[in-house]
VOVO-335863 format. One record per residue (C-alpha): residue in three letters; x, z, y. Coordinates in steps of 0.05 Angstrom, whole numbers, plus 32768, in hexadecimal, padded with zeros to 4 digits. Layout:
<rs>
AlaXZY/...
</rs>
This chain:
<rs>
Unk7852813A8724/Unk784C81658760/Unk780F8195875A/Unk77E281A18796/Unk77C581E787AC/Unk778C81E28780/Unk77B181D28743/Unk77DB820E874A/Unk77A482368758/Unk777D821D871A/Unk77BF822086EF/Unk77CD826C8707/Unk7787827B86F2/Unk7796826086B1/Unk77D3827F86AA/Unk77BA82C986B7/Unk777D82B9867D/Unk77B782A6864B/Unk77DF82ED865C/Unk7799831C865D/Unk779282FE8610/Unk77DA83108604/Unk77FA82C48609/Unk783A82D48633/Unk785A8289861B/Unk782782638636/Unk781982908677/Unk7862828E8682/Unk785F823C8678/Unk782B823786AB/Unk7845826286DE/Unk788D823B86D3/Unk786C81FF86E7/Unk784B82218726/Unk78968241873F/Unk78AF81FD8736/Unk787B81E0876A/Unk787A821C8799/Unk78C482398787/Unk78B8827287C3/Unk7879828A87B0/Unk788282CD87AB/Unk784A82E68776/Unk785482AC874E/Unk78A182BF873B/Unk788783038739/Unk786182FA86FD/Unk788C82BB86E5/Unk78C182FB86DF/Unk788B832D86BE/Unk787482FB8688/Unk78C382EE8676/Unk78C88344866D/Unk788B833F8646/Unk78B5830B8619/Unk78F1832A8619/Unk790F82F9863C/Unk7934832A8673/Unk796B82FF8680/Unk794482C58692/Unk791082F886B3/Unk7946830D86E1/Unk794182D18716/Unk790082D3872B/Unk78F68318872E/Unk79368321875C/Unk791582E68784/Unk78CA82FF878D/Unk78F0834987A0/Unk790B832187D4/Unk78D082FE87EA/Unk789C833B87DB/Unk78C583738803/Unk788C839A8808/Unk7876839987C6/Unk788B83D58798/Unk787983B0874F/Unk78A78379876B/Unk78DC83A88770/Unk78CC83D88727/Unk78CB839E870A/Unk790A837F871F/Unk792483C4870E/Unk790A83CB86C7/Unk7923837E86C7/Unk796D839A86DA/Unk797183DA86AC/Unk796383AA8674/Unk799D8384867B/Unk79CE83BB8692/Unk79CA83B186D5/Unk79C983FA86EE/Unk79EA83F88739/Unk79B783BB8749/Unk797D83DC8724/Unk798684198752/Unk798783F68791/Unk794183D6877E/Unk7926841C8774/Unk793A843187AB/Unk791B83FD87CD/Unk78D6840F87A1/Unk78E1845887B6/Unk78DF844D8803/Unk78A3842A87F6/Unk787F845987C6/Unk78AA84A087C9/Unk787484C587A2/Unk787E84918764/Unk788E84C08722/Unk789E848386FB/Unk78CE846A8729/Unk78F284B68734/Unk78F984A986EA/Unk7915846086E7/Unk794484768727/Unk795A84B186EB/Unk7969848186B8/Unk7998844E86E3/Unk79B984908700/Unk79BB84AB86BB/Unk79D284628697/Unk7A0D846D86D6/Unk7A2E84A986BE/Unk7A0884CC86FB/Unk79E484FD86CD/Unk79DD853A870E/Unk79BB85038733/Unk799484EE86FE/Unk797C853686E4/Unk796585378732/Unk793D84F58726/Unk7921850D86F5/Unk791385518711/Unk78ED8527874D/Unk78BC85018718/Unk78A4854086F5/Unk78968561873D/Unk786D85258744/Unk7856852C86FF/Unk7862856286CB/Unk78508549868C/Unk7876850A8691/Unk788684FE8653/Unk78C984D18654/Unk78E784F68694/Unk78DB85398665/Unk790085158632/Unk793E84FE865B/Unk7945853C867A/Unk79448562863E/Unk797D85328625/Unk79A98549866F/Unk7991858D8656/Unk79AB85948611/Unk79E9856C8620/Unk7A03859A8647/Unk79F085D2861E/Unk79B585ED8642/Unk798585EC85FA/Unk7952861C861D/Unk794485F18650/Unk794685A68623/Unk791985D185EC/Unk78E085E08629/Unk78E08599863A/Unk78D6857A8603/Unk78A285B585EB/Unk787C859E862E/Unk788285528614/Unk7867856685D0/Unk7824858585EF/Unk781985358608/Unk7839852085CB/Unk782B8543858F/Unk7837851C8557/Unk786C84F2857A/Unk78A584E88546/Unk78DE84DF8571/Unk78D18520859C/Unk78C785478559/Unk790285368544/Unk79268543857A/Unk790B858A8587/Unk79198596853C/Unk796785808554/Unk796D85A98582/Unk794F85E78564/Unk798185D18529/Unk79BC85D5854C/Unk79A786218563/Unk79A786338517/Unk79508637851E/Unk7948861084DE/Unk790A863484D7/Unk78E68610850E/Unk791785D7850E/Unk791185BC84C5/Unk78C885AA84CC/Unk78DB857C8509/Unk791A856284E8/Unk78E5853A84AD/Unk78CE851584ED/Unk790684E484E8/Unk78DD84C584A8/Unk78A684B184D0/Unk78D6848484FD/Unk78EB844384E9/Unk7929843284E1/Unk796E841C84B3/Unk795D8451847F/Unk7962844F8441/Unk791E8462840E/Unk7919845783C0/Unk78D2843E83AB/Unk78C284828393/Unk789784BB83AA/Unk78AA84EA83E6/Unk78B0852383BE/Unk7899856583E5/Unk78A585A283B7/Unk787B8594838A/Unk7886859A8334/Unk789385598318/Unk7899853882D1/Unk78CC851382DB/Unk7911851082FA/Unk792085188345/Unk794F84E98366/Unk7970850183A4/Unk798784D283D5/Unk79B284C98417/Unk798784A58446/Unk79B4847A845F/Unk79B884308460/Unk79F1842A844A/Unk7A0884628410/Unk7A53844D8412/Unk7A4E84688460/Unk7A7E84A08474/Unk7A3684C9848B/Unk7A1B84B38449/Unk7A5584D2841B/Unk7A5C85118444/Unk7A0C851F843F/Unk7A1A851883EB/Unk7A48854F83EC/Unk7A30857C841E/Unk79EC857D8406/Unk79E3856283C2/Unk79E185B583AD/Unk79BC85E78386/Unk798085B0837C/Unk798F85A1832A/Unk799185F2832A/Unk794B85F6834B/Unk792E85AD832C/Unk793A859982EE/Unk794A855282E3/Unk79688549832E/Unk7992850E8336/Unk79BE84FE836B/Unk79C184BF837F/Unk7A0B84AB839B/Unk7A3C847783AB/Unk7A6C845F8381/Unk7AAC8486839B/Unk7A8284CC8391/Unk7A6884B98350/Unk7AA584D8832A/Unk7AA985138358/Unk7A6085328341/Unk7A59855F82FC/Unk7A19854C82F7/Unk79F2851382EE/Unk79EB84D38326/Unk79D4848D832E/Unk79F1845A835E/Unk79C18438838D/Unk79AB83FC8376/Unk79A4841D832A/Unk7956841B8309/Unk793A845B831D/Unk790E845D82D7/Unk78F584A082CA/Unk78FC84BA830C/Unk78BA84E08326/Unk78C784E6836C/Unk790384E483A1/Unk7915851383D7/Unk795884FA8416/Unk798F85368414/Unk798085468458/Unk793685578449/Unk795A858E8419/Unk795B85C3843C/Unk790C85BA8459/Unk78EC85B58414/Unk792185E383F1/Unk791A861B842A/Unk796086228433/Unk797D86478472/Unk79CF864B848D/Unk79CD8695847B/Unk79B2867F842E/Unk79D5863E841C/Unk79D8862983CB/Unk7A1B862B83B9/Unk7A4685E883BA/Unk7A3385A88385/Unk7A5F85AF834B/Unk7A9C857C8348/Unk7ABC85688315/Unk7B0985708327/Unk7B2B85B28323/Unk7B5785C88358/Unk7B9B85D78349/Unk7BBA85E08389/Unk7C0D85C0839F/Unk7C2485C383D7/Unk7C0A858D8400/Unk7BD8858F8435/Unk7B9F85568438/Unk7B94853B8472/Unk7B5A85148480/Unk7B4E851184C9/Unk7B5284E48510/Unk7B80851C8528/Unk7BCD8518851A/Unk7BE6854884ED/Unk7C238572850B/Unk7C6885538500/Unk7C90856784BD/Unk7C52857B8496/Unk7C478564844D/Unk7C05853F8449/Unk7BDF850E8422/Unk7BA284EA8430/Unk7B8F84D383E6/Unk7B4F84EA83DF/Unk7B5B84EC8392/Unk7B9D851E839D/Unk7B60855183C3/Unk7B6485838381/Unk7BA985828389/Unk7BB6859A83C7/Unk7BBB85EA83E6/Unk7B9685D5842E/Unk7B6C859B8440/Unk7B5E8593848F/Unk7B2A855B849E/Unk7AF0853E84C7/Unk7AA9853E84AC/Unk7AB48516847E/Unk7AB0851C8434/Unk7AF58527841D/Unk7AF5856C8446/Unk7AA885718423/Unk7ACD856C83DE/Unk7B08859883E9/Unk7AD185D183FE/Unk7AAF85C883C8/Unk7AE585CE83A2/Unk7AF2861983BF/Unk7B3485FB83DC/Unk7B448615841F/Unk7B2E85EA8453/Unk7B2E85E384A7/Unk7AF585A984B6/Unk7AFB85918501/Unk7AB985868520/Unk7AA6855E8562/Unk7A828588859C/Unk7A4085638583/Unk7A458576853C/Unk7A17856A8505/Unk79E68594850D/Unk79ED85B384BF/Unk7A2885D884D3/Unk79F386098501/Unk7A148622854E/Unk7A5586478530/Unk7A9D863A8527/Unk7AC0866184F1/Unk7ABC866E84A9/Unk7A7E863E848E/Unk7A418652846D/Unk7A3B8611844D/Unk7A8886198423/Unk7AAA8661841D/Unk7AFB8642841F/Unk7AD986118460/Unk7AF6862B84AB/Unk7AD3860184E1/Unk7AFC85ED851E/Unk7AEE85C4855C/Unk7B11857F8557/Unk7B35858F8599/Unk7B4185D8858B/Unk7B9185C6857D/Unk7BA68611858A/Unk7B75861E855E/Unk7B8E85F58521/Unk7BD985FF852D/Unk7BC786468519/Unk7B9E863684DC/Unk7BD6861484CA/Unk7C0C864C84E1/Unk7BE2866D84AC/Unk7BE886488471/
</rs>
């Protein structure tokens, strides 16, 4: 049934009470049945398109925001919109053009110098987009998520100085934002500060997300009467991440805690001289639980004073096969293996970080471990002999030159 002017009117009336008390369905109902009637009514797809962002309905969103653009040329939300519409569903090169659009109408707009940044950025243009940007905090300074994007340009191409300030000027909005801790607490990590950086680092608890947390205490240093279980945080222990975080930092804490338990996956479980429980185990007993990578906060350890390696059960006795146990090829005519359970058998192990290359350090067996440009921040900002394992030589991944020597060497 065709509805006359006054029916709209009364239906769009309707429509807008239903959204102010936080109904989006029925709003976006009502003003369905009004686009229908009037299909070029230019506010009416408007905010038929802003009801279906407010559901999360982007794709369907899409179509009447493009069309009220068109019809409300003049009208910068009608273009932010459509662009926030577009940068939802990927579609950067048309999300641009709309801000462009919304810039020529506004130019002084920090929050669309920052939305221009992140379909520049999503682009691959990252100059352009540190110059976005650059425009919104002229406009305004303390804005907090062009600080944050910047400082990601910043840091990624190795400019820490200049990421740390910006994110220090977000915090001063943002104090006890999570995310922004932790990601000052990453970068000052990957300078080697662990003194100011460890604090941040615990931020990552506060954030929710696929980690994993035993239905015991947070344990923070304090003496306990019963056993301490620590964990990898991961969801899923049997993960590559998982394993290597068991060796590389389930150390020194039995020395320093009586009763410590490390809790492990399957595959390590035999590795350890020491006691463990597998996930999924009772934890009976236990008083409390601490994640390895909260270590070295409430232990106060440091790169220059490291605990030594956890103690392994396997001896090395040394042949003369190399493990290998890494994406890279190994060179042509060289013995290798890549049994994890032949590790204690073999004079040089060269791997990724990953936990065979963990084991074979700890095991005092020399080792080269090949690490991405974006390491894990543990390993601190050098190359070279590794405070975390004495027989451990870190290399670069693509360093080739680099590792043909090692192995000239051996």
């Amino acid at each position: 049934m065709p509805l006359n002017d006054q029916q709209i009117q009364t239906l769009g009336r309707d429509a807008l009470q239903r959204a102010a008390a936080g109904d989006f369905a029925a709003a976006e109902e009502m003003f369905g049945r009004i686009v229908e009637a009037r299909p070029n009514m230019g506010q009416a797809l408007h905010l038929l398109g802003q009801f279906r962002l407010k559901l999360g309905r982007f794709a369907e969103a899409r179509e009447p925001l493009e069309r009220a653009a068109q019809f409300l040329p003049r009208e910068v939300a009608a273009q932010t919109n459509l662009a926030g519409c577009l940068l939802q569903l990927g579609q950067n090169e048309q999300a641009l053009a709309a801000l462009v659009r919304a810039a020529r109408l506004k130019p002084d707009d920090a929050s669309i110098a920052h939305n221009t940044g992140r379909a520049l950025e999503a682009l691959g243009r990252a100059e352009e987009a540190e110059r976005a940007y650059d425009q919104a905090l002229s406009i305004d300074n303390r804005l907090v998520p062009s600080l944050s994007a910047r400082a990601d340009l910043l840091a990624a191409r190795g400019e820490w100085a200049g990421a740390l300030t910006d994110l220090e000027t977000a915090l001063v909005s943002h104090p006890a934002d999570p995310r922004l801790r932790l990601r000052r607490g990453k970068l000052l990590l990957r300078q080697g500060d662990w003194w100011r950086g460890l604090g941040d680092h615990e931020a990552r608890l506060e954030i929710a997300g696929e980690r994993y947390a035993p239905e015991l205490p947070n344990w923070q240093g304090e003496p306990l009467t019963g056993r301490l279980l620590v964990y990898p945080e991961q969801a899923d222990i049997g993960s590559s991440e998982a394993l290597r975080d068991t060796l590389m930092l389930a150390r020194g804490v039995d020395a320093i805690i009586q009763g410590a338990v490390v809790q492990c996956a399957a595959p390590l479980a035999g590795w350890f001289d020491g006691p463990t429980v597998q996930r999924g185990e009772p934890l009976d007993g236990f008083a409390a639980a601490a994640p390895l990578r909260s270590l070295p906060h409430l232990l106060n350890w440091s790169l220059d004073a490291l605990p030594p390696p956890a103690r392994l059960r396997p001896q090395a006795v040394p042949s003369s096969r190399v493990g290998w146990f890494s994406l890279v090829e190994p060179p042509a005519g060289l013995e290798i293996t890549r049994a994890p359970d032949e590790i204690p058998a073999c004079r040089l192990v060269v791997g990724d970080d990953a936990w065979p290359a963990h084991a074979a350090a700890s095991l005092g067996i020399p080792t080269v471990i090949l690490l991405p440009r974006t390491a894990d921040w543990l390993w601190g900002p050098r190359l070279g002999i590794s405070p975390w394992y004495a027989s451990a030589e870190l290399l670069r991944d693509d360093d080739r030159e680099g590792l043909a020597a090692r192995l000239a060497r051996c």
